[in-house]
Backbone as a printed PyTorch tensor [residue, N CA C, xyz], in Angstrom:
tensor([[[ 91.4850, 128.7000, 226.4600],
         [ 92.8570, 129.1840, 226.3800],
         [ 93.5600, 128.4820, 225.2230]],

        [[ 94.0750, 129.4610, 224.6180],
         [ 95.0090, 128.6320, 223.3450],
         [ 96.2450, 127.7490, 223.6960]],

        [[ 96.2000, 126.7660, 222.9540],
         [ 97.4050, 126.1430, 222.7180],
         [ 98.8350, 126.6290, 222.7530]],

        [[ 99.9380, 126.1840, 223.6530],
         [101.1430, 127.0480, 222.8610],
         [101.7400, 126.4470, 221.4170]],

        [[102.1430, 127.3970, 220.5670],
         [102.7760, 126.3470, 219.4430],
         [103.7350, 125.3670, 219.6860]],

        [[103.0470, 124.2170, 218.8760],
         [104.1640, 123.1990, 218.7240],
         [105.6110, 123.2820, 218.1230]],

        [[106.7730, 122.6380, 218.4930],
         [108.1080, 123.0670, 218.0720],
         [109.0020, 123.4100, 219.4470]],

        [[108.7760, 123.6060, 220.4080],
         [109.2360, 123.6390, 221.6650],
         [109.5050, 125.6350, 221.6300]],

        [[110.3710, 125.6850, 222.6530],
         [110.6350, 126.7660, 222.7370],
         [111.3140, 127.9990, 221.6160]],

        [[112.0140, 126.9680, 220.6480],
         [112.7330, 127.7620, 219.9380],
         [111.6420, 128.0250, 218.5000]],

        [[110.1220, 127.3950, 218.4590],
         [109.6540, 127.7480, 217.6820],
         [108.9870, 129.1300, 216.8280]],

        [[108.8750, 129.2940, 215.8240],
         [108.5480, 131.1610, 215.5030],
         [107.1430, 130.5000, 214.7680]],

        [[106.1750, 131.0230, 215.4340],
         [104.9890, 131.2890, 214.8630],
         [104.4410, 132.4860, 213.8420]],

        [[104.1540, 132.2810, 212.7680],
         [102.9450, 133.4350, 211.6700],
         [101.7000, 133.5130, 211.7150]],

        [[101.2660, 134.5300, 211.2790],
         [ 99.7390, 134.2200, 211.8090],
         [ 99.1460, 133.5380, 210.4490]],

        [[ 99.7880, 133.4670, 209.5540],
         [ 98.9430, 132.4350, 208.5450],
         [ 99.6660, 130.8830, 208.8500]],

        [[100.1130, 130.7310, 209.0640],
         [101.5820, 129.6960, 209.1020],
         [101.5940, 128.8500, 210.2080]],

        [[101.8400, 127.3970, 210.5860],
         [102.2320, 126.6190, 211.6260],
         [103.3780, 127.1340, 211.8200]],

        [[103.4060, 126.4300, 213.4200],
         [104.9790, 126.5350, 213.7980],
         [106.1280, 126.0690, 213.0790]],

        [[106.9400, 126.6150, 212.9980],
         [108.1590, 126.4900, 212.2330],
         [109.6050, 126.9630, 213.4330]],

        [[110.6220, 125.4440, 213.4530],
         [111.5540, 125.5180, 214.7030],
         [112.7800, 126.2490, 213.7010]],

        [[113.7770, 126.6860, 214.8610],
         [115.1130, 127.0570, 214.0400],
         [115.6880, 126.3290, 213.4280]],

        [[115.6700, 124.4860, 213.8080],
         [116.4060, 123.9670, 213.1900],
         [115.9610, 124.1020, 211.7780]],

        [[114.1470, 124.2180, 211.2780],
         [114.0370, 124.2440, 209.8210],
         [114.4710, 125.4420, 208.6300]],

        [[115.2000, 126.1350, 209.5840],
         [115.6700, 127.4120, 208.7960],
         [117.6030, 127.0710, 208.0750]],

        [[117.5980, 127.5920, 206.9620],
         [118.4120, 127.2840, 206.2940],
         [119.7980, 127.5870, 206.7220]],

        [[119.6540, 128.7890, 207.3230],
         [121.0870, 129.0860, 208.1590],
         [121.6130, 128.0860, 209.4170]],

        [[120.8540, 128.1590, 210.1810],
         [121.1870, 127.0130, 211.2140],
         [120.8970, 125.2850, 210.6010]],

        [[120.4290, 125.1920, 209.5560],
         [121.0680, 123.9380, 209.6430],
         [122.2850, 123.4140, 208.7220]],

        [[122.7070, 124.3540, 207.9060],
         [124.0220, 124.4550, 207.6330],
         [124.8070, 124.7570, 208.6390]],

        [[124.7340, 125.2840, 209.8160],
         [125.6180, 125.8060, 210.7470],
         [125.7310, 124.1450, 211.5030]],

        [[124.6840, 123.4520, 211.6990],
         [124.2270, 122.2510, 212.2900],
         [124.6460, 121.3910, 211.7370]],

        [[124.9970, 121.0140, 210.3640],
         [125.8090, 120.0420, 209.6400],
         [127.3350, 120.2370, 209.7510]],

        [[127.7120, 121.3810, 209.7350],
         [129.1090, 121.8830, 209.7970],
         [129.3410, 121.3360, 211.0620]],

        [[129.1680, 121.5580, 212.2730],
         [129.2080, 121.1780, 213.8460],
         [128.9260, 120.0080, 213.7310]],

        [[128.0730, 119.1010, 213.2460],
         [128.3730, 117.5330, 213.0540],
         [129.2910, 117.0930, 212.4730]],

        [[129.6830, 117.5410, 211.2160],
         [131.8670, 117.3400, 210.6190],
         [132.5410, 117.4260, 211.2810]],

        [[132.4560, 118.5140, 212.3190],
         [133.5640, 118.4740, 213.0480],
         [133.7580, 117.8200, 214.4030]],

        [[132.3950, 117.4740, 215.0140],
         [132.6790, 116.2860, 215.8320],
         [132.9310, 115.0600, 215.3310]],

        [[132.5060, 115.0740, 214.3880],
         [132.6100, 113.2350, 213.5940],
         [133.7020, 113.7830, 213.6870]],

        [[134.6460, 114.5170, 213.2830],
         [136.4230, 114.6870, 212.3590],
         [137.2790, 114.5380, 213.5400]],

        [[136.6540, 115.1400, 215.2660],
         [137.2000, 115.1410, 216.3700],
         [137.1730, 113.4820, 216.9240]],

        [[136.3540, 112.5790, 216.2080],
         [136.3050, 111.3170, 216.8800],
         [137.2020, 110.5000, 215.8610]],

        [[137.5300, 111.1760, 215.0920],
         [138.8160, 110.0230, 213.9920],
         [140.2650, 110.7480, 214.3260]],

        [[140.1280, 111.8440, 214.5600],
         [141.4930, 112.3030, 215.2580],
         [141.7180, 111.6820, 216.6810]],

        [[140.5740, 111.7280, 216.7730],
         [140.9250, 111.3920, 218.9600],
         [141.5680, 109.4540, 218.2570]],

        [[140.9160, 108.9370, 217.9450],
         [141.4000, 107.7730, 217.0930],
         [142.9820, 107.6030, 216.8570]],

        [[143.3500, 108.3610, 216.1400],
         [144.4220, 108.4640, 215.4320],
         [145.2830, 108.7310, 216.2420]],

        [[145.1620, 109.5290, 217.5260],
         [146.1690, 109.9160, 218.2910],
         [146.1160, 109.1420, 219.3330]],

        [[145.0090, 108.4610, 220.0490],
         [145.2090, 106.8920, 220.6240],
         [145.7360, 105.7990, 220.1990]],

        [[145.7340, 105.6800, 218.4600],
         [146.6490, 104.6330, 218.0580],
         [148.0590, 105.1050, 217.8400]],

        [[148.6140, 106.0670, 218.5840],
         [149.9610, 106.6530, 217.4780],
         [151.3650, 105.4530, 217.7010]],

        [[150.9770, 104.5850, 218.7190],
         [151.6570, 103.6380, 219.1630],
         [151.7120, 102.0300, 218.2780]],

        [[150.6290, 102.1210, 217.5540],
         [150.2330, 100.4880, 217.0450],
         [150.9520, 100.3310, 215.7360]],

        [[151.5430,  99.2670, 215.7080],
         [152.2680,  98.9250, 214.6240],
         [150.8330,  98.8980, 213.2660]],

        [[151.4820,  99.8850, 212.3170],
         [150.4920,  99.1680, 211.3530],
         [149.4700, 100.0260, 210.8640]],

        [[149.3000, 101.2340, 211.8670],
         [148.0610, 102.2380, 211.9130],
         [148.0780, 102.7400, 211.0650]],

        [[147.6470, 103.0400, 209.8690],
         [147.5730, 103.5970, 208.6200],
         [146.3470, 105.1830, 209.9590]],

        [[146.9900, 106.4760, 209.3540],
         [146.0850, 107.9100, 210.4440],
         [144.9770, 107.9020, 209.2690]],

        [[143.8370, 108.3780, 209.6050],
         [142.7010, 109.0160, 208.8970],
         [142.2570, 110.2420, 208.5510]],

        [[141.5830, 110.8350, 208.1820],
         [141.1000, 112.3410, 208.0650],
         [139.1520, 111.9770, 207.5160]],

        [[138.7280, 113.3640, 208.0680],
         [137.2970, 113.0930, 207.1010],
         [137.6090, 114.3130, 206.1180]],

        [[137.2930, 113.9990, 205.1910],
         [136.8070, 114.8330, 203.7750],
         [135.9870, 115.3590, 203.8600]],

        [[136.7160, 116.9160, 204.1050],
         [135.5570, 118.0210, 204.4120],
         [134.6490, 117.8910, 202.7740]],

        [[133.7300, 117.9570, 203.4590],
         [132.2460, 118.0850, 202.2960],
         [131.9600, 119.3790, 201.5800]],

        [[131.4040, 119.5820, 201.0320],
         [130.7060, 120.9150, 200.1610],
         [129.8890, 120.7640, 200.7240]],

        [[130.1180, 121.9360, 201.6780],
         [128.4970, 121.9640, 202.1660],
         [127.4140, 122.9360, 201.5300]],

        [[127.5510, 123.8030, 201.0740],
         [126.7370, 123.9050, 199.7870],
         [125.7280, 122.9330, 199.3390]],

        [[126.7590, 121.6950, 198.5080],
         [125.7990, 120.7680, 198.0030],
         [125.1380, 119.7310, 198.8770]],

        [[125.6600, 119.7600, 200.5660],
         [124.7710, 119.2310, 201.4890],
         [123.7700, 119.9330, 202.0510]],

        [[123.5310, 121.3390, 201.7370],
         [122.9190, 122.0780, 202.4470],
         [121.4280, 122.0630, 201.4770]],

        [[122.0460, 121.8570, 200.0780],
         [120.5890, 121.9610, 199.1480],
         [120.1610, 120.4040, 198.4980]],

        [[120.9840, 119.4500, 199.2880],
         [120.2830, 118.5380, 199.5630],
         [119.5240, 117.7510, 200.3910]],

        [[119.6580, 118.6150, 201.7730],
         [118.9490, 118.2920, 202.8640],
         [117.7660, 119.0290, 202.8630]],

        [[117.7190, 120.0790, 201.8780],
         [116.2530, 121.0170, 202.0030],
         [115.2790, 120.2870, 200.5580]],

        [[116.0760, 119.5330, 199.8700],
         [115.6110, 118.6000, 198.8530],
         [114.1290, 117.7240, 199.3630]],

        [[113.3210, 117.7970, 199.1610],
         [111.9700, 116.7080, 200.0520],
         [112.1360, 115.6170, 199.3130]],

        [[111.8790, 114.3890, 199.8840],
         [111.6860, 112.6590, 199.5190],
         [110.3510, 112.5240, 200.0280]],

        [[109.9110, 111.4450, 199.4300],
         [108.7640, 110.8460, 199.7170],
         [108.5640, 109.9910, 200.8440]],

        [[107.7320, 110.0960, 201.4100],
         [108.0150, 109.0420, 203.0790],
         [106.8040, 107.5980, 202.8560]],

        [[107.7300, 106.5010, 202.6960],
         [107.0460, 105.8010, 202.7400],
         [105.4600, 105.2890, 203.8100]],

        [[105.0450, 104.5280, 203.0700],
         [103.3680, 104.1370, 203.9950],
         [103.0520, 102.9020, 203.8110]],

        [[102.8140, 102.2350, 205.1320],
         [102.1760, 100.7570, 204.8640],
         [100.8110, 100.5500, 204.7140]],

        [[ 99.9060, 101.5820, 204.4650],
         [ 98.9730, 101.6990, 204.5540],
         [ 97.9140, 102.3600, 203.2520]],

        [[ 97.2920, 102.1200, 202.5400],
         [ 96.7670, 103.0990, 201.1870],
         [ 96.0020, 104.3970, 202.4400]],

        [[ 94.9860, 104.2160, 203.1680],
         [ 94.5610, 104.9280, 203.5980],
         [ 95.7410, 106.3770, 204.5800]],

        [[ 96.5870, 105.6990, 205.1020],
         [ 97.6170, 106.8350, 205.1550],
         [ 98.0520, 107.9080, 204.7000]],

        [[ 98.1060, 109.0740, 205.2700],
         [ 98.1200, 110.6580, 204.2120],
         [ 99.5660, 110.3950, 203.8870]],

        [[100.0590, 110.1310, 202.4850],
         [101.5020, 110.4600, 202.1150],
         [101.8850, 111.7590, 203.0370]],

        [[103.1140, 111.6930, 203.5040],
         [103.7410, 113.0720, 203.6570],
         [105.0650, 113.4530, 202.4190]],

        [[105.6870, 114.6140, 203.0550],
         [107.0500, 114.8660, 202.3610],
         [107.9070, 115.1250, 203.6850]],

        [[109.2860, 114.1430, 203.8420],
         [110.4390, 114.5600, 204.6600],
         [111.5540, 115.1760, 203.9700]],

        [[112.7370, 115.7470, 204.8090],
         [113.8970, 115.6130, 204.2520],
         [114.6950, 115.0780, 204.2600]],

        [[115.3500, 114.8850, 203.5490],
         [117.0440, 113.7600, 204.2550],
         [118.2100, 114.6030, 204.7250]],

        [[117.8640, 113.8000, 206.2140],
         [118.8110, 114.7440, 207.0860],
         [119.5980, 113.7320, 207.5550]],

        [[119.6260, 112.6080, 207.1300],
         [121.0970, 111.8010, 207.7160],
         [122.5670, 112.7670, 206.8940]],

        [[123.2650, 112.8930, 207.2930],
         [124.7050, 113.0050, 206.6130],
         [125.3850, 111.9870, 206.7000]],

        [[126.2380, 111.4950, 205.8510],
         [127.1910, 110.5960, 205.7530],
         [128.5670, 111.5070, 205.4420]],

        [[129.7380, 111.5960, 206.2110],
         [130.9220, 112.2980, 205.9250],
         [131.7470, 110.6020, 205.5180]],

        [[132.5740, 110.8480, 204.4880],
         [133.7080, 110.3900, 203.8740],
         [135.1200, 110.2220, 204.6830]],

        [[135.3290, 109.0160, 205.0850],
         [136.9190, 108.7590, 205.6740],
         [137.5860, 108.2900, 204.8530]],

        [[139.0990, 108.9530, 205.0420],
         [139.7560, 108.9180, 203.7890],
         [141.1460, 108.7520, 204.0520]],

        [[141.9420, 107.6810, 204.1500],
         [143.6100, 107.4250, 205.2160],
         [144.4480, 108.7950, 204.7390]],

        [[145.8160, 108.9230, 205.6010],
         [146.1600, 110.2120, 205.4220],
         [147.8990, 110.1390, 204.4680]],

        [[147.8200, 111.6120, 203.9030],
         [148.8730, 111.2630, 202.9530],
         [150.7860, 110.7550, 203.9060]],

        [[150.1320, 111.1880, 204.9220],
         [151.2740, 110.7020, 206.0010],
         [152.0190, 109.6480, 205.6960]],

        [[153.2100, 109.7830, 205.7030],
         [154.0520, 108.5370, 204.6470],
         [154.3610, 107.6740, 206.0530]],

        [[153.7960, 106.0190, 206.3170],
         [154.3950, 105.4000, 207.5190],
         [156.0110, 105.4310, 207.9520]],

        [[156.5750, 105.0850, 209.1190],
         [157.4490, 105.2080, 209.6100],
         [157.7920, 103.7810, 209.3680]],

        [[158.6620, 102.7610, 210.5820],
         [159.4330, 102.0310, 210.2810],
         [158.5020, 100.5580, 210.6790]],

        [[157.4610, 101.2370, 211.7940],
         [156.3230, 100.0210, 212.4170],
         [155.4360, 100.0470, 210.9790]],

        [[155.1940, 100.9470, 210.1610],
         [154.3050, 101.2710, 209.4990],
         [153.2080, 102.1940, 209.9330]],

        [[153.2150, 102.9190, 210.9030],
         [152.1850, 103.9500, 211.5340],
         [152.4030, 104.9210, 210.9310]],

        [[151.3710, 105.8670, 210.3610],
         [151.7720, 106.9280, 210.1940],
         [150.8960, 108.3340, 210.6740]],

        [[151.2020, 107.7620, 211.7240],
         [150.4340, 108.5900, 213.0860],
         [151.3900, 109.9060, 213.3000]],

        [[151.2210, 111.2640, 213.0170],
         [152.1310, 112.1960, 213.4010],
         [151.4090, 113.1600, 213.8630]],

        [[152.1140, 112.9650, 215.4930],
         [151.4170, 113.6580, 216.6040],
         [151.1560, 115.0000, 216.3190]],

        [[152.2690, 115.2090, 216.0370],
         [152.0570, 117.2780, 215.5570],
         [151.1790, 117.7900, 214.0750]],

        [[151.0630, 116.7640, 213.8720],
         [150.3000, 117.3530, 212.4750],
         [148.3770, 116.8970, 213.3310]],

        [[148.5920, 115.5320, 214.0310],
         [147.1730, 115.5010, 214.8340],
         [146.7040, 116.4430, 215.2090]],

        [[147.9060, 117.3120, 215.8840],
         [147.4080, 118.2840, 217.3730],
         [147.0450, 119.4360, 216.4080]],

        [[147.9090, 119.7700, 215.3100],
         [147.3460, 121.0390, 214.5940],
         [145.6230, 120.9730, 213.9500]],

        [[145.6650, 119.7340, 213.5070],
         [143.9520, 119.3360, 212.8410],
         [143.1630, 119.6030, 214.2540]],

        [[143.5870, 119.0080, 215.0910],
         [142.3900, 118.5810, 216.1580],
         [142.2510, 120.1250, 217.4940]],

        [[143.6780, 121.0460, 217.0760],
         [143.4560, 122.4860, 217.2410],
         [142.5460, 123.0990, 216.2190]],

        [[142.6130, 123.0430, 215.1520],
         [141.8180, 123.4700, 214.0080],
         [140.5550, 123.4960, 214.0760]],

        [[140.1040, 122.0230, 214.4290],
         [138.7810, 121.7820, 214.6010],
         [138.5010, 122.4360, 216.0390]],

        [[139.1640, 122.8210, 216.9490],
         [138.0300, 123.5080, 217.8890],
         [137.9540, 124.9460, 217.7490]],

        [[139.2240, 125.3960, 217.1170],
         [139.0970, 126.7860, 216.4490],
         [137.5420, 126.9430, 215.7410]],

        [[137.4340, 126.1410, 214.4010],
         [136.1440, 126.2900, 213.8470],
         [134.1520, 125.6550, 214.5630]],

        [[134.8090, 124.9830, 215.1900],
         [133.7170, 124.7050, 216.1340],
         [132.9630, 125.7660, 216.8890]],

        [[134.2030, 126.7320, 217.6040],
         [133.8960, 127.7960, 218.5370],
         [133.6570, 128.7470, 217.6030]],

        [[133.9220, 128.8920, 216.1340],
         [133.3510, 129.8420, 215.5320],
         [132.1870, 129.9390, 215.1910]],

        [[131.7490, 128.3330, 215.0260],
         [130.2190, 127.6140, 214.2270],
         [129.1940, 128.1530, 215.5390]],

        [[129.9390, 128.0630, 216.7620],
         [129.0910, 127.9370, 217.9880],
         [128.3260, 129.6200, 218.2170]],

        [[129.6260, 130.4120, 217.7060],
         [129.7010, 131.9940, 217.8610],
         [128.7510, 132.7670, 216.6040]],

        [[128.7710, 131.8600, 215.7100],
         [127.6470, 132.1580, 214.4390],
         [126.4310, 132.2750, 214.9560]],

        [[125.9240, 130.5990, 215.4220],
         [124.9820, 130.2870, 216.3390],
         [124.1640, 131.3200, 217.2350]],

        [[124.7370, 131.7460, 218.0430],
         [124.3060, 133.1870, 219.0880],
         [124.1830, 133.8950, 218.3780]],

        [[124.8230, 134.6420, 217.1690],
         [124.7860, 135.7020, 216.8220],
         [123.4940, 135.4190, 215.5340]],

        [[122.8270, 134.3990, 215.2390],
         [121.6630, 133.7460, 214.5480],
         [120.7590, 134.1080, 215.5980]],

        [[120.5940, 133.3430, 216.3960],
         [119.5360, 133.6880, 217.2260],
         [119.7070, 134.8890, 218.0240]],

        [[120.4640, 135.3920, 218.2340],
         [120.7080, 137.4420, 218.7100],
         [119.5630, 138.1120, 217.6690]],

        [[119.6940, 137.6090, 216.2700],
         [118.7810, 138.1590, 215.4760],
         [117.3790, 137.8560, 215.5250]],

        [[117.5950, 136.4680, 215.7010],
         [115.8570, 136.2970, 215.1740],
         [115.1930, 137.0010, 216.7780]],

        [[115.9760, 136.8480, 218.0630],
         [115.4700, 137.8220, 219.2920],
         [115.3080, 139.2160, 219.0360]],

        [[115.7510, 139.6610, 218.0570],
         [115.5210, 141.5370, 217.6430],
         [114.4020, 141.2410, 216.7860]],

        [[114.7740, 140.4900, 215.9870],
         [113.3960, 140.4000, 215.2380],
         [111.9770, 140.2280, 215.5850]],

        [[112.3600, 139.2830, 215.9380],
         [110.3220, 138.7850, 216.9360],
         [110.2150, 139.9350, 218.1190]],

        [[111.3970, 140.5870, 218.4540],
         [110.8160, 141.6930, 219.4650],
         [110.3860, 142.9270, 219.2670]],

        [[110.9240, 142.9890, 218.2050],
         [110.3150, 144.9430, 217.3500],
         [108.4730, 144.6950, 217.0470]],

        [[107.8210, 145.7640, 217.5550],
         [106.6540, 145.6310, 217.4130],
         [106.3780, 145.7450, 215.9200]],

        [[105.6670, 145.5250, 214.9950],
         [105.0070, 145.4870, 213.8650],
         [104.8160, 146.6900, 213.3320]],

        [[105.7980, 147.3330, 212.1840],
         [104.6050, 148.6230, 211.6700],
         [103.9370, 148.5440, 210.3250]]])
């Protein structure tokens, strides 16, 4: 009995081809970096609006990225190091992201905070607006690749 392919459930098999998962496809992992900005961006707001009280709080923002130029640098391959000569070199990608924090143009008040609740609540509305859209992309990605792998072959 054969093997099932490796890659878990969400993997798409070819018949010349190893398994290959969704995350290695170019659409979802731009969709997958975007949804990591905006939770990182939801944990410096949640921040910002827990300190709105502290003398001194200079508010934050993250610097939305080009994701573009993160998207064709994560499909970029590096070399993976080896402690070993006999070791088969491979090729990875670099999939850490690093997002940019950046204080906000918010002019401080009289403590020096310049924590402003209503401009928080609009960002940190914002961000679940685009989250639930990233999420709604998502389904409608894999809605496809389910029509796809299900049409028989002509």
């Amino acid at each position: 009995m054969a093997e099932p392919p490796k890659g878990g459930a969400d993997a798409v098999v070819g018949k010349d081809q190893g398994a290959m998962t969704v995350s290695d496809m170019s659409y979802f992992k731009a969709l997958n970096t975007r949804m990591t900005w905006l939770t990182a961006r939801q944990q410096v707001l949640a921040e910002n609006v827990a300190n709105a009280n502290t003398p001194g709080f200079l508010s934050k923002d993250l610097a939305e990225p080009n994701f573009r130029d993160l998207l064709r640098k994560s499909l970029a391959p590096v070399a993976l190091s080896h402690t070993s000569e006999r070791h088969i070199q491979g090729i990875g990608n670099t999939s850490a992201v690093k997002f940019k924090v950046e204080n906000s143009d918010e002019p401080p008040d009289k403590s020096g905070n310049s924590v402003t609740l209503e401009a928080e609540m609009m960002k940190v509305s914002q961000s679940v607006a685009d989250h639930v859209l990233m999420s709604n992309l998502y389904k409608k990605g894999m809605g496809l690749l389910r029509i796809a792998l299900s049409r028989p072959s002509r």
